[in-house]
N, C-alpha and C positions, 0 to 999 in steps of 0.2 A: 555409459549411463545416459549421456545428453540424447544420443541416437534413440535408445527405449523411450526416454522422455515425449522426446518428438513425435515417435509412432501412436503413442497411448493419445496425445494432448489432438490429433487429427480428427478431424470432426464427423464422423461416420455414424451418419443416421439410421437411426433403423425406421420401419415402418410401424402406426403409432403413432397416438396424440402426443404434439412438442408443448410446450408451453414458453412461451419469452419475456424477460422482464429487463428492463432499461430504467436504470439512473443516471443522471449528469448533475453536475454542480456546479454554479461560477461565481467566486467571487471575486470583487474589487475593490482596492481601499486607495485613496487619493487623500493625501494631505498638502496643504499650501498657507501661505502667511509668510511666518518668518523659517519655515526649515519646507522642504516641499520633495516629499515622495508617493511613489505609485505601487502597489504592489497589482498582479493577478494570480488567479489558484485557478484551473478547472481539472474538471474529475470524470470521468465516466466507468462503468461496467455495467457487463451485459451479460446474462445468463439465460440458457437454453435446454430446459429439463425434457425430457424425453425418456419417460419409463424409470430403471434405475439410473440412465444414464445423466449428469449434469455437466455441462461445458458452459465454461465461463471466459469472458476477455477485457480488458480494460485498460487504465491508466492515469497517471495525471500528469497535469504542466502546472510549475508554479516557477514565475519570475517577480523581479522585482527593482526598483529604479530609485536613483536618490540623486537631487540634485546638488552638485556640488560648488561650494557656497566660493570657491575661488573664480574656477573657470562659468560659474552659470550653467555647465553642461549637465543633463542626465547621463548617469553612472551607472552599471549594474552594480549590483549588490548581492543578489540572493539567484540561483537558478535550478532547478532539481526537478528529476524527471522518472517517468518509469512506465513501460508497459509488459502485459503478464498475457498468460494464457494457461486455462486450467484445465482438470476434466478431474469429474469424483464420481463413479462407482460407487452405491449404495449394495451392501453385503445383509441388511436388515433393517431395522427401525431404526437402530442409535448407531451401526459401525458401517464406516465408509473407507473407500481403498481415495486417495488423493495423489495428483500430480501438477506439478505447474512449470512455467519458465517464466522467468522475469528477467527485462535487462531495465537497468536504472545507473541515470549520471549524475552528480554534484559536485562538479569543478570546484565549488567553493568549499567544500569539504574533503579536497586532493584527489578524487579520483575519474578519471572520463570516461570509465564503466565499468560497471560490474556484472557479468550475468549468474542467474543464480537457478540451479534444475533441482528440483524437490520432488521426493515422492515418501509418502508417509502415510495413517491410519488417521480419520477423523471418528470423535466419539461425541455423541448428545445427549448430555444429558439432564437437561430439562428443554421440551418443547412444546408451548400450549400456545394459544393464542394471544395470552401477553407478554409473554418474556421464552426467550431462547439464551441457551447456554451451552455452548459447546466446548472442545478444546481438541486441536490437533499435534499429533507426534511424530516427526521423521527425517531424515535423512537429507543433506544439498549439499552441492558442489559447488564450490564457488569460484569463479576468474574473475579478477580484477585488472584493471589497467588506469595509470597513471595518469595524470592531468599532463604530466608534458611529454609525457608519449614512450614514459618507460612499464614495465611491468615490474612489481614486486616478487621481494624474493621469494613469498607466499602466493604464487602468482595462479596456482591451481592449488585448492586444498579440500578437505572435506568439513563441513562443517554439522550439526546437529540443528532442529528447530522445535520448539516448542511454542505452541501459539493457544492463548484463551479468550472468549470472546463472549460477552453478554449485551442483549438487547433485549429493553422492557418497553413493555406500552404502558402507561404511566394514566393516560385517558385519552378521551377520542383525540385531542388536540398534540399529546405533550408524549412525546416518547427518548429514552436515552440510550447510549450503546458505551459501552468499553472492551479495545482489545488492549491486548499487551503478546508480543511476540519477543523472543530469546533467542537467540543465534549465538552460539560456543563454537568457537572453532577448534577442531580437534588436533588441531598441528599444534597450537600455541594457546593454553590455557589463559592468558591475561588476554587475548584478544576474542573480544565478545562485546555483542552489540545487543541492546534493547532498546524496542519500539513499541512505543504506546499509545493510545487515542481517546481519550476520553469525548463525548460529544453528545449537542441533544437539540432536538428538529421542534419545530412547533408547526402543525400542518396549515396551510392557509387555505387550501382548496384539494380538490381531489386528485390534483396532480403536482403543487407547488407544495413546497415546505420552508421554514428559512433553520436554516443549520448552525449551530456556531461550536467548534470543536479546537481542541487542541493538541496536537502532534507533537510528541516527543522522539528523538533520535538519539539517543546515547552510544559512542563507541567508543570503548574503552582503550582502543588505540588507533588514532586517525591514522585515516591514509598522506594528510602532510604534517609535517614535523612544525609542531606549533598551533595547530588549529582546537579549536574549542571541542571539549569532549561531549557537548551538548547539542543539539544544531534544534531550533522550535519553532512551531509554525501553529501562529492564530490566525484562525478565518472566521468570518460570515458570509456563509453561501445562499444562493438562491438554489434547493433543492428541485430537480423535475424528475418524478417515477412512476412509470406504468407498466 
């Protein structure tokens, strides 16, 4: 399956108007006084339509630091990461054929990586000028590997995705979006993960936005024994998209 993956997600253009579009995001939060941490978040993805064809790439870094009140020293705390690469095949107005690959690490939630190859059906259905709503269905593989360098016993498995996804423009200035994604793993029914995002932009200029969202991570059995089945991330970004 990964090898199919990889042939579809290659980037073979045809001849024909492309069209390109770029978002990045960064935020930062600094606290000091009597407790003193730092966090950073950046984000980017990029998409490159051509015809029916769409190709997409991105990812994000978020770290983060706390100073610890014995030693004086900065600490890590928080670090999680991910990049992807996509490509969707339009079959008509509302149905699209979808592929991706993503590898993503969170040592602080037990594991030093996981890749993840998907291929499945995207459907739309509402899309106008203020508000889109879609929802995609399909199939991933999933490999995982451990933070101290073992693999689990579920170390290749198949899992299931379900993903929905709405964003409204609200007026010229004030726009919101929410996904929510599902992950079932087929091997082991109790192990299933969802991921959520609620968020909402206020435009400052024709290129800037400022963002403030919230990321939920739910895995209903971590990858280390003891870790929180929850993992959450608030930002305020400085949005840029053209």
């Amino acid at each position: 399956m990964s090898k199919l993956l990889f042939v579809l997600l290659l980037p073979v253009l045809a001849f024909g108007e492309s069209k390109f579009s770029h978002e990045s995001e960064l935020g930062i939060v600094q606290v000091g006084g009597n407790a003193s941490s730092e966090s950073y978040n950046a984000k980017t993805l990029n998409k490159l339509e051509n015809g029916k064809d769409t190709y997409k790439a991105g990812g994000h870094y978020t770290v983060a630091f706390a100073e610890n009140q014995t030693t004086n020293e900065d600490e890590e705390t928080a670090r999680n990461w991910d990049v992807f690469a996509g490509y969707e095949r339009s079959f008509g107005k509302k149905i699209s054929g979808v592929a991706q690959v993503q590898v993503e690490g969170n040592e602080f939630a037990g594991f030093e990586q996981r890749r993840n190859y998907d291929v499945g059906a995207k459907y739309i259905m509402i899309k106008n000028d203020d508000r889109t709503f879609f929802g995609e269905v399909g199939l991933r593989q999933v490999e995982e590997e451990y933070v101290d360098g073992t693999v689990p016993e579920s170390d290749d498995f198949l899992a299931g995705r379900i993903y929905l996804e709405n964003a409204q423009k609200h007026s010229k200035t004030l726009s919101s979006r929410f996904w929510i994604e599902y992950i079932p793993n087929f091997d082991d029914s109790d192990d299933y993960r969802i991921i959520f995002e609620p968020s909402i932009a206020v435009v400052l200029s024709e290129i800037f936005s400022l963002k403030m969202a919230y990321r939920g991570m739910y895995d209903n059995v971590p990858a280390a024994q003891g870790a929180e089945y929850l993992d959450y991330t608030y930002t305020t970004s400085l949005l840029a998209k053209f």
